[in-house]
N, C-alpha and C positions, 0 to 999 in steps of 0.2 A: 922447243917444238914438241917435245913428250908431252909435257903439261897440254898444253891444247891437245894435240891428239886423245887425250884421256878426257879433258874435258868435254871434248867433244862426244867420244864415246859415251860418257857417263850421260850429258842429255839425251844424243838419241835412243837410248837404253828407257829411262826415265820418261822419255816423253810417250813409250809403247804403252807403258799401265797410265798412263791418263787419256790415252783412245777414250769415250765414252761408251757403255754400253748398257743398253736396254733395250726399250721397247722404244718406238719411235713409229711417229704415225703422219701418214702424207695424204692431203685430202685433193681430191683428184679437180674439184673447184677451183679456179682461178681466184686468189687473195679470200679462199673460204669462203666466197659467194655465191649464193645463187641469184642470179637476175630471173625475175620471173617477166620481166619487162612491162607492155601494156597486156591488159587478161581483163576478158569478160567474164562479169559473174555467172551468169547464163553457161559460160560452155567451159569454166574451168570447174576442176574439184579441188584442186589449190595444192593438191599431195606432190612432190619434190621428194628428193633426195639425196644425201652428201654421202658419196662414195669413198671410202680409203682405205688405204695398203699399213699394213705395220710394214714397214722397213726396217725396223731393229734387228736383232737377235734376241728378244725377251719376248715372251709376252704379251699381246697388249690387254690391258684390264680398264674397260670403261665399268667407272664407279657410279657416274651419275650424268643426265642429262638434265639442264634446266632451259626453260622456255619462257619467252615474256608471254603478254598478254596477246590474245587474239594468235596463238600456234599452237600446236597440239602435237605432242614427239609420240610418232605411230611404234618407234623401234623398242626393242626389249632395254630395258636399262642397263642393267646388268650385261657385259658381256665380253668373252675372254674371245682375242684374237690372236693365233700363231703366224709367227714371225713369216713373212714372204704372202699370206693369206689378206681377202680384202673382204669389207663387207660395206655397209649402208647405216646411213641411220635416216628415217622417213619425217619428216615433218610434215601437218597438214595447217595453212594459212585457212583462217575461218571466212574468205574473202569477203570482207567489209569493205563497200566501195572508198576508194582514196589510196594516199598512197603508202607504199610498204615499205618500212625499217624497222626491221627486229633482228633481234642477237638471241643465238641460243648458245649457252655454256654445256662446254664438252669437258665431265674431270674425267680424269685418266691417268696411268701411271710411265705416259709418254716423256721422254727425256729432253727433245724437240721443242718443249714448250713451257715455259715460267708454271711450276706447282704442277704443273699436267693439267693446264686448263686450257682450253681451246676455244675462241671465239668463233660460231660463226654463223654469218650474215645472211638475210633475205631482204631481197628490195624488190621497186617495181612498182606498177599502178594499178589497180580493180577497178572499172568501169561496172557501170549499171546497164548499159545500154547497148 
């Protein structure tokens, strides 16, 4: 019965230093998306933006944003977020009428996410008329 109680002890002891910590970042988007839905050329400017919290205790350090074709990333690149703080990053869709699927990479030194890269999405349609 010592034996377990000690074994015991010795994991829950053990399991406290592999809590994770760092920087951790929550994007206020549902599954990292923005639906921009149906949107006319005429009365949109196509500007969005992905809202998020570091939720860590580090840090947050965006390293880099990358954009496919036809989006344009309005926010600073570089940019250090403290822990409990939220900010934005703006993207502008150049609305070409048809419809929208594009992925913008987020690198970061977020813990939350494979390498600190963060996928995320805009869909939707652009009408001409």
């Amino acid at each position: 019965m010592k034996r377990i109680a000690a074994l015991l002890a010795i994991l829950l002891f053990s399991s406290i230093g592999f809590a994770q910590k760092g920087a951790k970042i929550e994007f206020k988007a549902n599954n990292n998306t923005i639906d921009y839905g149906t949107i006319n050329k005429q009365n949109d400017n196509g500007i969005r933006a992905f809202e998020y919290t570091n939720t860590g205790d580090s840090p947050l350090i965006i390293y880099s944003i990358q954009s496919t074709a036809s989006c344009t990333v309005l926010s600073k690149q570089n940019e250090t977020v403290l822990p409990g703080k939220s900010s934005k990053i703006e993207i502008k869709y150049n609305m070409v009428p048809g419809p929208i699927r594009k992925t913008i990479t987020v690198e970061s030194n977020a813990i939350n996410y494979d390498n600190g890269r963060i996928p995320l999405k805009i869909k939707g349609e652009v009408t001409s008329l």
